[in-house]
C-alpha positions as CSV (number, residue, x, y, z in Angstrom):
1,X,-64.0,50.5,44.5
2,X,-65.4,53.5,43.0
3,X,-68.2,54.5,41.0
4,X,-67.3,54.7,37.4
5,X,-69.3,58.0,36.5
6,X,-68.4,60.2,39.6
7,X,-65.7,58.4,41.3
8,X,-67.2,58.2,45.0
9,X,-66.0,55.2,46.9
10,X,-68.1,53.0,46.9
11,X,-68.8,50.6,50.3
12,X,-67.9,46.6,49.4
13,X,-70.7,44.7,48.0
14,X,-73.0,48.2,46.4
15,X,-75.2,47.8,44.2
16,X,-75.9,51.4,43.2
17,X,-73.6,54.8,44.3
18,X,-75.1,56.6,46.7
19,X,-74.4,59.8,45.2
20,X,-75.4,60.1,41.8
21,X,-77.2,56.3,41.4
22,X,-75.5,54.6,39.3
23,X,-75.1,50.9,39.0
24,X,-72.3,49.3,40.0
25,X,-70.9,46.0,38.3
26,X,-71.5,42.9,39.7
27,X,-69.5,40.0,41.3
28,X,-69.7,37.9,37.9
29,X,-69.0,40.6,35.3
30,X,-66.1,41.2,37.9
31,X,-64.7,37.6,37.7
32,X,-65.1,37.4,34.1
33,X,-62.9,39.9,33.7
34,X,-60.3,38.2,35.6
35,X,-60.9,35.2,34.3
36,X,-60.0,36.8,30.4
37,X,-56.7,38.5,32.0
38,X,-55.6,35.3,33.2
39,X,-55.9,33.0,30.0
40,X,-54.5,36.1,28.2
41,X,-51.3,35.7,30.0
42,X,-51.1,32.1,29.9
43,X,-51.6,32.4,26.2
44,X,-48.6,35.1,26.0
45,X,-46.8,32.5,28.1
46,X,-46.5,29.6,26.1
47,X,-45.9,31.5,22.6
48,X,-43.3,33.5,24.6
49,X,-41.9,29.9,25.0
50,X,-42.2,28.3,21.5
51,X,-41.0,31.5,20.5
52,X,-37.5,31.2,22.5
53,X,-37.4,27.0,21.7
54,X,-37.7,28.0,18.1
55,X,-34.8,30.7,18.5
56,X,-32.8,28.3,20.5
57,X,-33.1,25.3,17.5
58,X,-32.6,28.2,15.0
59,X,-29.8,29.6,16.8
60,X,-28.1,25.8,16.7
61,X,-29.1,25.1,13.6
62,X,-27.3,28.1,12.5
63,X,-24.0,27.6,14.6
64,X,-22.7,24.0,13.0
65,X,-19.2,24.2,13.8
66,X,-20.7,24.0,17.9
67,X,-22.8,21.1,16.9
68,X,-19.7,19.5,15.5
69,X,-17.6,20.3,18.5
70,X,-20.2,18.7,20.9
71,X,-20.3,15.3,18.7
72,X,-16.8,15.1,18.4
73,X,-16.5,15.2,22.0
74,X,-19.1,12.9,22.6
75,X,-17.4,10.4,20.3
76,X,-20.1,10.1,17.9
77,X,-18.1,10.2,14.6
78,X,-20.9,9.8,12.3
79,X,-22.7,12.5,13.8
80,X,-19.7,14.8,13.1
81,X,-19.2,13.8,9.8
82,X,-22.6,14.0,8.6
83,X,-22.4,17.8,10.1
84,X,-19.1,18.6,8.5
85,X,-20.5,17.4,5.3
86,X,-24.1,18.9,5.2
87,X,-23.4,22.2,7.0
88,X,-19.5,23.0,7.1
89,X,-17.7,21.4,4.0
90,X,-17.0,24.2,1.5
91,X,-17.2,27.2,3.9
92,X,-13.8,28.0,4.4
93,X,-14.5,30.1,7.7
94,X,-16.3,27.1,9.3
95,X,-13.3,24.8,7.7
96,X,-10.8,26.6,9.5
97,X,-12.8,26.9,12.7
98,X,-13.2,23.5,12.8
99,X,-9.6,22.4,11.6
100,X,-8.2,24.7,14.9
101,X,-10.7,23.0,17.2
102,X,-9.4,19.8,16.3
103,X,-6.0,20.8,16.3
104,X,-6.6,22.1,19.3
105,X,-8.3,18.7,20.8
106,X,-5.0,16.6,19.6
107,X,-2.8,18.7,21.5
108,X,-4.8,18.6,24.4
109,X,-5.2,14.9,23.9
110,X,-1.4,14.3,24.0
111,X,-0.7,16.6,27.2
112,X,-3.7,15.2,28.9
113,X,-2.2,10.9,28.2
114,X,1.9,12.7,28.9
115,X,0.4,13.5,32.1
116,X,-1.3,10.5,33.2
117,X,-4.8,12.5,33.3
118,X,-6.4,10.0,30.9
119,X,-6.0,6.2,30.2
120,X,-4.3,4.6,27.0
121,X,-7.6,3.0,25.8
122,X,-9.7,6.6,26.2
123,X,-6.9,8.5,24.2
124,X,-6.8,5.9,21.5
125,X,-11.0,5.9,21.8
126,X,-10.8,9.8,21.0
127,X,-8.5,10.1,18.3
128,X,-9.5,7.1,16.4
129,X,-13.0,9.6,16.6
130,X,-11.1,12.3,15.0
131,X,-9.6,10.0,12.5
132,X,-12.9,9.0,11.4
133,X,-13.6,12.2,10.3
134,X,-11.1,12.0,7.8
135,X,-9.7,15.5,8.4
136,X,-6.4,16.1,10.0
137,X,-5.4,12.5,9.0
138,X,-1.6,13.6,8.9
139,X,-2.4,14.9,12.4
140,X,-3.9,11.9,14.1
141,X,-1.8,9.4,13.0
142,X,1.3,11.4,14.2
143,X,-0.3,11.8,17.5
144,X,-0.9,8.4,17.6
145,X,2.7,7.3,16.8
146,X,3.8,9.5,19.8
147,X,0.9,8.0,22.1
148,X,2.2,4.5,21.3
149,X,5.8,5.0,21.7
150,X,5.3,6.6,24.6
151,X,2.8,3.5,26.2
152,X,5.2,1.3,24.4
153,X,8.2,2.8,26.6
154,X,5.7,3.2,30.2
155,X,5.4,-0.7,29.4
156,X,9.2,-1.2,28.7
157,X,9.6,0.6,32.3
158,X,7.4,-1.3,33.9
159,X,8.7,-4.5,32.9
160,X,12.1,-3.6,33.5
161,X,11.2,-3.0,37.3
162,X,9.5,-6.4,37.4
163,X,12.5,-8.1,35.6
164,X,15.2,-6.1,37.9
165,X,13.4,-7.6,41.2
166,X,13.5,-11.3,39.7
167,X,17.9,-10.3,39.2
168,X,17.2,-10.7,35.4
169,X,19.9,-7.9,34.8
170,X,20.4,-8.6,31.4
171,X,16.6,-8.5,30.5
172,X,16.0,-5.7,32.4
173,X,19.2,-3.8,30.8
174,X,16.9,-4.7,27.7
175,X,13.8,-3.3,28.8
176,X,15.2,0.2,29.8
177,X,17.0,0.4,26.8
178,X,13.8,1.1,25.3
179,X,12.6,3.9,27.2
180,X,12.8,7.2,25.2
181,X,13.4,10.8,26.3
182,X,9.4,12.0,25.8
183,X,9.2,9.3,28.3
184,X,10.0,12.7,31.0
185,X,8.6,10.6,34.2
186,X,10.4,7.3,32.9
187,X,13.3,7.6,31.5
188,X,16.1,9.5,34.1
189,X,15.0,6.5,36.1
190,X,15.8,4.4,33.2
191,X,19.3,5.9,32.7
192,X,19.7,5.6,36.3
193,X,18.7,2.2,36.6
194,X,20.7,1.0,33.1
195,X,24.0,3.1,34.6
196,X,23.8,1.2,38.7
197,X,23.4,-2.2,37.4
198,X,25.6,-2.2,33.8
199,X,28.2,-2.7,35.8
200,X,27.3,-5.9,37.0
201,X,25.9,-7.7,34.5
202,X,29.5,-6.6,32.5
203,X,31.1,-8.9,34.7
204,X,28.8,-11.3,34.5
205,X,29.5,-11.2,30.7
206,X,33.1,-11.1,30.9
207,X,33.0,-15.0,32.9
208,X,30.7,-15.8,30.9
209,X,32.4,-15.4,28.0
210,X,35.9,-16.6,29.3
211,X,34.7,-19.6,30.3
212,X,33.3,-20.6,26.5
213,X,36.8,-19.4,25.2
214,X,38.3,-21.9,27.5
215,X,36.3,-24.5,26.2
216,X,37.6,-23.1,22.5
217,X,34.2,-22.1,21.6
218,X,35.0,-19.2,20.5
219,X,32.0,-18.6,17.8
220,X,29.8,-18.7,21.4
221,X,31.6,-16.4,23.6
222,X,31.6,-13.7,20.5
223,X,27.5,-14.4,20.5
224,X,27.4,-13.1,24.0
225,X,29.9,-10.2,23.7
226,X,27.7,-8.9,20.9
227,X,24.6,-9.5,22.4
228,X,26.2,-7.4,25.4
229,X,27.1,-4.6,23.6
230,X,23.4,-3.9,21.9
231,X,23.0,-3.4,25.5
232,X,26.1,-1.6,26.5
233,X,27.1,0.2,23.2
234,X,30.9,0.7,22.9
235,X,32.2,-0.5,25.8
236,X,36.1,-0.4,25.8
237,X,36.9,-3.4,27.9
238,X,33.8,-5.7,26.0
239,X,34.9,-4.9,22.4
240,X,38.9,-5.6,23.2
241,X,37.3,-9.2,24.8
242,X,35.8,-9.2,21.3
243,X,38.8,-8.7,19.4
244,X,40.7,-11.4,20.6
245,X,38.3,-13.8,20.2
246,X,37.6,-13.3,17.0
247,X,41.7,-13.5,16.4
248,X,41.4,-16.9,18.6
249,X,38.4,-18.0,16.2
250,X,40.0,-17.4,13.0
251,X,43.1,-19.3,14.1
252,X,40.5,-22.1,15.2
253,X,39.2,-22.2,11.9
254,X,42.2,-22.1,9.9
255,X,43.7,-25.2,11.8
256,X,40.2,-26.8,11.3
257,X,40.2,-26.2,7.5
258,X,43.6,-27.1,7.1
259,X,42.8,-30.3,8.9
260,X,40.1,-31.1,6.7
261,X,42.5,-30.1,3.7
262,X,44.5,-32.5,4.5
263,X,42.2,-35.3,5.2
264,X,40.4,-34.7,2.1
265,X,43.6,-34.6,0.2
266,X,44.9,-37.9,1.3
267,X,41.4,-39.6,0.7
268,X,40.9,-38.8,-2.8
269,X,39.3,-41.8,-5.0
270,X,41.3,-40.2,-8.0
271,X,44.3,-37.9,-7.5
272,X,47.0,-36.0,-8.7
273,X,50.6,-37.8,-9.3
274,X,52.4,-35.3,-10.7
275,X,52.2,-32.1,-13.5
276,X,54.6,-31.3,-16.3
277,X,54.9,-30.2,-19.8
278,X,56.3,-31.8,-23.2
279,X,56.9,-30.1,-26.1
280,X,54.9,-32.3,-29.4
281,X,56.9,-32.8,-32.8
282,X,55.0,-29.9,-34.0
283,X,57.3,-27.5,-31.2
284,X,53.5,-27.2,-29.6
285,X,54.0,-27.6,-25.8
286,X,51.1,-29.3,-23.7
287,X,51.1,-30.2,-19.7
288,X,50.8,-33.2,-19.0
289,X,48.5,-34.4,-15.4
290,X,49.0,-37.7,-14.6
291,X,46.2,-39.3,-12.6
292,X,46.2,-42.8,-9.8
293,X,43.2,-44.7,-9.7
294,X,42.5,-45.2,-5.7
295,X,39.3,-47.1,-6.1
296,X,38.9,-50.7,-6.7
297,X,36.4,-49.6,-10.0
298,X,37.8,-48.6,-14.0
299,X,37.4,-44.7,-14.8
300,X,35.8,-44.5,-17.6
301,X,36.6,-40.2,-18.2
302,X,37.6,-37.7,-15.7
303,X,37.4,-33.5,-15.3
304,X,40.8,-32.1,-14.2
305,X,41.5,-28.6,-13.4
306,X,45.1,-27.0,-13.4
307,X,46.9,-23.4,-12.6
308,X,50.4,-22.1,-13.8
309,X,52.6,-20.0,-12.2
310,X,55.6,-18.0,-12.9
311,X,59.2,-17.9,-11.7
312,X,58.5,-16.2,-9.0
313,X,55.3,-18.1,-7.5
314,X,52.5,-15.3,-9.1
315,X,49.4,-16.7,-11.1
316,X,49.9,-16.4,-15.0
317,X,47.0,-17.2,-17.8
318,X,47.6,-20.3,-19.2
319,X,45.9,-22.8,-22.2
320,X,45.0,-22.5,-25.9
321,X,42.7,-20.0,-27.5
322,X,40.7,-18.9,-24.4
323,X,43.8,-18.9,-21.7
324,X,42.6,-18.2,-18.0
325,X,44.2,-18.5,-15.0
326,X,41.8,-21.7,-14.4
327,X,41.7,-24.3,-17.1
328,X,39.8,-27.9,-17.5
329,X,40.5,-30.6,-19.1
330,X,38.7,-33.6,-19.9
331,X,39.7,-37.1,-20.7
332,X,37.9,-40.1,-21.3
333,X,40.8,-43.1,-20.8
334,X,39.8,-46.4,-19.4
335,X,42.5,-46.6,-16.0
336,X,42.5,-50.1,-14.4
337,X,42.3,-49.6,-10.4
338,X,45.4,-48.6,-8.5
339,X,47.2,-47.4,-12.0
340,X,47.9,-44.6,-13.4
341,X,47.4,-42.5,-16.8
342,X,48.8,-39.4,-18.4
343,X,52.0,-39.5,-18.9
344,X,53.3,-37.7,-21.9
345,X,50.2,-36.9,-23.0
346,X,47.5,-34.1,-22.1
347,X,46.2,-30.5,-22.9
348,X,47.7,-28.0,-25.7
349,X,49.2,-24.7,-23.8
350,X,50.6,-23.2,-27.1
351,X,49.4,-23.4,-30.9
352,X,50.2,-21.2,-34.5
353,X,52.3,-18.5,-33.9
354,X,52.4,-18.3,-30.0
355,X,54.8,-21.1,-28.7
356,X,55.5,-19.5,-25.3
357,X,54.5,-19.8,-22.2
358,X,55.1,-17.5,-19.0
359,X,54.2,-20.7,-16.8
360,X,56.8,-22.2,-15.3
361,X,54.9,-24.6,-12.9
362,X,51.6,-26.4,-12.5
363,X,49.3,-27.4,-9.7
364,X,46.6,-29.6,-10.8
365,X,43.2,-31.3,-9.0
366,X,40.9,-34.2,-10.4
367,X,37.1,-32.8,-10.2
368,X,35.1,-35.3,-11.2
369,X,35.0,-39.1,-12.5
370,X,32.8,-41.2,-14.0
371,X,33.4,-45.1,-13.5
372,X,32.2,-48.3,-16.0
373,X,29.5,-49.0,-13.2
374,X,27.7,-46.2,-13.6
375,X,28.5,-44.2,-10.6
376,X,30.1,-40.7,-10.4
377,X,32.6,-39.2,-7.8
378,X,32.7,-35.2,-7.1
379,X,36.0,-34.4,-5.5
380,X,34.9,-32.4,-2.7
381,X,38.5,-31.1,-1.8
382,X,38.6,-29.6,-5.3
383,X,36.6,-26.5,-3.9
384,X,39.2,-26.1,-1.1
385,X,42.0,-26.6,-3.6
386,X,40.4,-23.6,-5.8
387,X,39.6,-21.4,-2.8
388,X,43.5,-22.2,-1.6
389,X,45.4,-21.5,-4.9
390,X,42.9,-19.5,-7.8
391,X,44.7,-15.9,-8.7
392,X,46.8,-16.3,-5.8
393,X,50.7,-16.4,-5.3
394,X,51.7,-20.3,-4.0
395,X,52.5,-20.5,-0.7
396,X,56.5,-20.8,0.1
């Protein structure tokens, strides 16, 4: 060191400068010194410190739309809302910042689950997040229709495979029918798959379906045809097979219904005998519908329908005041069992001024009877009759 008035060096440990005499400072003034320098820069130390934590919480505090960011990411939804709310909501820059950052995530979302970077259950986790927001809800729930259709068809895949190994062709056809295009990985496998083994299980439909035709079950061996073609849409050779067994089943049915017709017919408790028409002293003309009585029990009344026709074999209108081409009639004649009733006597056709009639015949049916005992009888071939006959020409 030197001395401080006229700066001659000064040998380590003087006391007083050799030259001019002057005292030199001592060891503990020295240290003192030091010591002061010191706390002075561990003072200027920590406020440098609070100084930068309070910029850095300022500097957050002041940039929201980061805050949110982070939350959203983090998956705490109430966090993000409470932000958007408090700090965000109603500053349309932040709005839109935020809007294009969630946009943003949705889209990244989607690419990141279309190529298998993320599981289902973590994409669903993250947009459900963003849903909870309640912004972009239009958004979300269209990503999340894609997301599911496109598990939903990864699925189908998969348990097409599975089914496929077990020789469950026609279940498997099934499940590849349901992957979709967006399903890129998926589905030109699927349409491979669905075009190598349609083939097959075609045949396998064809036998099956002859064989239940053979057996006249018809109504079965369409079942399976249709059930094939929701599998293989418009296939020539399936919807032909189709064709001609619905012609086979319609014939089926016919003779059937006839069958029943007839048996029906031939078992009525009450029946037709015979229809014609009489002409009263008044020149009015009625039809007359006379009735047997098959049943060992006394009718007490009876419901009888009728239909006229014209020369040539076409439906007319027949009856008084209200004509129609069905009319009832009702009767309420005690007729003994085994006999018959209603000759020369029945329903008005023609009354006042109008005493023509275009009808030149009559077809009649008994629909109901009520008998002395109490019980009642509903001609069940009636319905057939009307369904064979009403507003149509008679059969030659």
């Amino acid at each position: 060191m030197n001395c401080k008035k006229c700066n001659t060096e000064l040998s380590e440990g003087s006391l007083f400068c050799n030259i001019c005499g002057t005292k030199t400072k001592t060891k503990k003034e020295s240290q003192s010194k030091s010591g002061n320098k010191l706390r002075w820069i561990l003072s200027s130390s920590i406020v440098s410190i609070v100084i930068i934590i309070g910029l850095v919480l300022l500097l957050l505090n002041n940039r929201p739309v980061d805050t949110f960011k982070q939350a959203v990411q983090d998956n705490k939804y109430e966090e993000a809302t409470e932000i958007y709310e408090k700090k965000i909501k109603g500053d349309l820059k932040k709005e839109t910042q935020v809007n294009s950052f969630l946009q943003e995530d949705i889209e990244n979302i989607k690419q990141e689950f279309t190529s298998k970077k993320v599981s289902y259950n973590d994409v669903i986790e993250r947009l459900e997040t963003i849903s909870k927001t309640s912004l972009l809800t239009i958004q979300v729930n269209d990503a999340l229709l894609e997301i599911n259709n496109l598990n939903d068809s990864r699925t189908a895949f998969s348990t097409g495979e599975e089914l496929l190994k077990n020789n469950n062709i026609k279940d498997a056809l099934t499940e590849f029918k349901k992957v979709i295009e967006a399903d890129k990985i998926n589905y030109p496998l699927a349409v491979e798959l669905i075009k190598n083994t349609s083939s097959e299980y075609k045949l396998a439909i064809l036998d099956e379906s002859d064989k239940l035709s053979s057996e006249q079950k018809f109504d079965d061996a369409i079942k399976v045809i249709d059930e094939a073609l929701t599998i293989i849409s418009n296939d020539s050779d399936l919807i032909s097979k189709k064709v001609v067994y619905e012609k086979q089943n319609e014939e089926k049915l016919s003779a059937e219904l006839k069958a029943k017709m007839k048996e029906l017919e031939e078992n009525q408790e009450v029946s037709v005998v015979s229809t014609s028409t009489y002409v009263d002293w008044i020149d009015d003309t009625h039809i007359s519908v006379v009735i047997r009585n098959n049943t060992d029990k006394v009718i007490k009344k009876y419901v009888v329908g009728w239909m006229g026709y014209d020369k040539d074999g076409y439906p007319v209108k027949t009856g008084w005041l209200s004509p129609g081409f069905l009319q009832l009639g009702e009767a309420e004649e005690n007729v003994q069992p085994g006999k018959t009733f209603g000759s020369n006597i029945g329903w008005r056709l023609t009354g006042g001024y109008s005493k023509t009639i275009d009808a030149v015949k009559f077809i009649a049916c008994v629909k109901e009877v009520e008998y002395y005992d109490g019980t009642k009888w509903e001609n069940e071939y009636y319905q057939y009759w009307l369904e064979e006959h009403k507003e149509k020409p008679l059969s030659q």
